[in-house]
C-alpha positions as MATLAB code, in Angstrom:
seq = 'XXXXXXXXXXXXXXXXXXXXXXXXXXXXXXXXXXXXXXXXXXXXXXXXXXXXXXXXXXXXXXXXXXXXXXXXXXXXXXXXXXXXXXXXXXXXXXXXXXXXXXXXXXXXXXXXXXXXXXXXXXXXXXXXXXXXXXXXXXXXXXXXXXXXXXXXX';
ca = [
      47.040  131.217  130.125;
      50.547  131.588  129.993;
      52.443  132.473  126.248;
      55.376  129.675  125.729;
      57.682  131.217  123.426;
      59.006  128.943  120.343;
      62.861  128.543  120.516;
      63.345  125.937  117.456;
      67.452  125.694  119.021;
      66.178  125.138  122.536;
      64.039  122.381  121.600;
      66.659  120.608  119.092;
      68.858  120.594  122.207;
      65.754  118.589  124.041;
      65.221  116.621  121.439;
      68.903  115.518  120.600;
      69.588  114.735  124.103;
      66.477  112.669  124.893;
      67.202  110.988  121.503;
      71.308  109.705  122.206;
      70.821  109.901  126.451;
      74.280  110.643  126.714;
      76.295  113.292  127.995;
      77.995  115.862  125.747;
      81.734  114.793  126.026;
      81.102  111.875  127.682;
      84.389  110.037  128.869;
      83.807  106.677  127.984;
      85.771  106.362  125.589;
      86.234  104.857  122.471;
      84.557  101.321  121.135;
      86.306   98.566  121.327;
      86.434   94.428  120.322;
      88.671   91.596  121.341;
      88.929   88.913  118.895;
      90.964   85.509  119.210;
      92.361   84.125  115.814;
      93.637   80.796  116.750;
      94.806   79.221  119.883;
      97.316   82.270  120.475;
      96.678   85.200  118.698;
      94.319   87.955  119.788;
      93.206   91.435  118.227;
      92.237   94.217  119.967;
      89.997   96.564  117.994;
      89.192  100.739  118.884;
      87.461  102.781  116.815;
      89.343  105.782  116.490;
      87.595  107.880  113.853;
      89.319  111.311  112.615;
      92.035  110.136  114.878;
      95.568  110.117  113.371;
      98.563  107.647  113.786;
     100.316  110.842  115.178;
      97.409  111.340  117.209;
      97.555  107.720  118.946;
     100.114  106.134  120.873;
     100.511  102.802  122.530;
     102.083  101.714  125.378;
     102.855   98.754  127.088;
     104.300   98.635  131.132;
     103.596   96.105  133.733;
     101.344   94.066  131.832;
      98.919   97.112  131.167;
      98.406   98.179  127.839;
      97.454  101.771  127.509;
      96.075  103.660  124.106;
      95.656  106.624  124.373;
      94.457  109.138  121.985;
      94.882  112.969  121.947;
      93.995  115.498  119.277;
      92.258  119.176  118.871;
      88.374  119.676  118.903;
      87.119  121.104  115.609;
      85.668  124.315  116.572;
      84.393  127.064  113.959;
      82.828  130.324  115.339;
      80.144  129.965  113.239;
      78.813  126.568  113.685;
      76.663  125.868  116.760;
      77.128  121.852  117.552;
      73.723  120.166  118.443;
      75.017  117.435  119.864;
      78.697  116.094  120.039;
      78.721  112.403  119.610;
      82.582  112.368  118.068;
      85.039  112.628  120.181;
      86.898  115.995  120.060;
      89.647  116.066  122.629;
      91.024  112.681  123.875;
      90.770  109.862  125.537;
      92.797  106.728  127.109;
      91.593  103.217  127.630;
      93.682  100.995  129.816;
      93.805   96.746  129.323;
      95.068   94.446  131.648;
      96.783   91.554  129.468;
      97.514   88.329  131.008;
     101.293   86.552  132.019;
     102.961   85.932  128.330;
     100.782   88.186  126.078;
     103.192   90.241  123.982;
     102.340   93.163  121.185;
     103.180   91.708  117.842;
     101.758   94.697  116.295;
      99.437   97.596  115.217;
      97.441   98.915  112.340;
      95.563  102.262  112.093;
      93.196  101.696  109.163;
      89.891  103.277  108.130;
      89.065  104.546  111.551;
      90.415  100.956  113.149;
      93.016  100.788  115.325;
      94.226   97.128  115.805;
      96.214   95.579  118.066;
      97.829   92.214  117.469;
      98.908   90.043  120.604;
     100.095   86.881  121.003;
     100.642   84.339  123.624;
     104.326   83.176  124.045;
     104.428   81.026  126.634;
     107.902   79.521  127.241;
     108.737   76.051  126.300;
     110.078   75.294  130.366;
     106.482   76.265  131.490;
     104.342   74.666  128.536;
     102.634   71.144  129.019;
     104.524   68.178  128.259;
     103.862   64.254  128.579;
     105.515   62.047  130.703;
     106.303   58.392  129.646;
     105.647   56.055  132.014;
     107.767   53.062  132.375;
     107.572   49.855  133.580;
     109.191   49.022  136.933;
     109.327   45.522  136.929;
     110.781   45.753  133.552;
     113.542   47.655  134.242;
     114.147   45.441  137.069;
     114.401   42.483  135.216;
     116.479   43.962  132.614;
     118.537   44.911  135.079;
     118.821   41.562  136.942;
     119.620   39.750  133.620;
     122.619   42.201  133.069;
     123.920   41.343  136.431;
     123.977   37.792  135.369;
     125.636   38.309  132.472;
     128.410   39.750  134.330;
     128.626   37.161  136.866;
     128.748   34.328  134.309;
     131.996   36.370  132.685;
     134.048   36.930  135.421;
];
């Protein structure tokens, strides 16, 4: 019979990994949602807890949008960390937005980062209606001006 010795930090690290199953500084970044208000509007949501507005920026280049967070881990010599489930260094999430969706804006906001777009489409490539005449009324309208003219000279 073997002795096991009893290492309560060695089996909190079992424990918390079993528990969340996922890596410690996993790169998969942040949360995110994507909302549509209305026929053109759209809202991109992250959740960007601890994260600052200096810490974020936003970018927008061929149609991609990047955000991309960086910022300092928290690290104190005399804390051990169980499990890391915040992020602590950064990250960067990429979206590919489709022809005529433009950033109206953003708001960093209890741990929220949102991202207003909109869809401006221009007026040349909207929809539009077509009338549709009548051919043999134009014909005839024409026809009776012809005679009109005739019956003057």
């Amino acid at each position: 019979m073997s002795i096991v010795r009893f290492d309560p930090f060695r089996d909190l690290d079992r424990l918390a990994s079993e528990m969340f199953r996922m890596p410690v500084g996993g790169d998969a970044g942040p949360a995110v949602d994507l909302e549509q208000h209305g026929q053109d509007t759209y809202v991109v949501r992250v959740a960007v807890p601890g994260f600052t507005r200096d810490d974020l920026e936003i970018n927008l280049h061929d149609r991609v949008l990047t955000v991309k967070g960086t910022r300092e881990a928290r690290t104190d010599e005399n804390v051990r960390v169980m499990h890391r489930g915040i992020a602590g260094g950064g990250f960067e999430r990429t979206f590919n937005l489709g022809r005529h969706i433009e950033i109206a804006g953003a708001d960093l906001a209890d741990g929220i980062l949102e991202i207003k777009l909109e869809r401006r489409v221009p007026e040349a490539l909207k929809p539009r209606s077509i009338a549709i005449g009548e051919r043999g009324a134009k014909a005839s309208t024409a026809a009776q001006v012809e005679d009109k003219e005739t019956v003057a000279a």
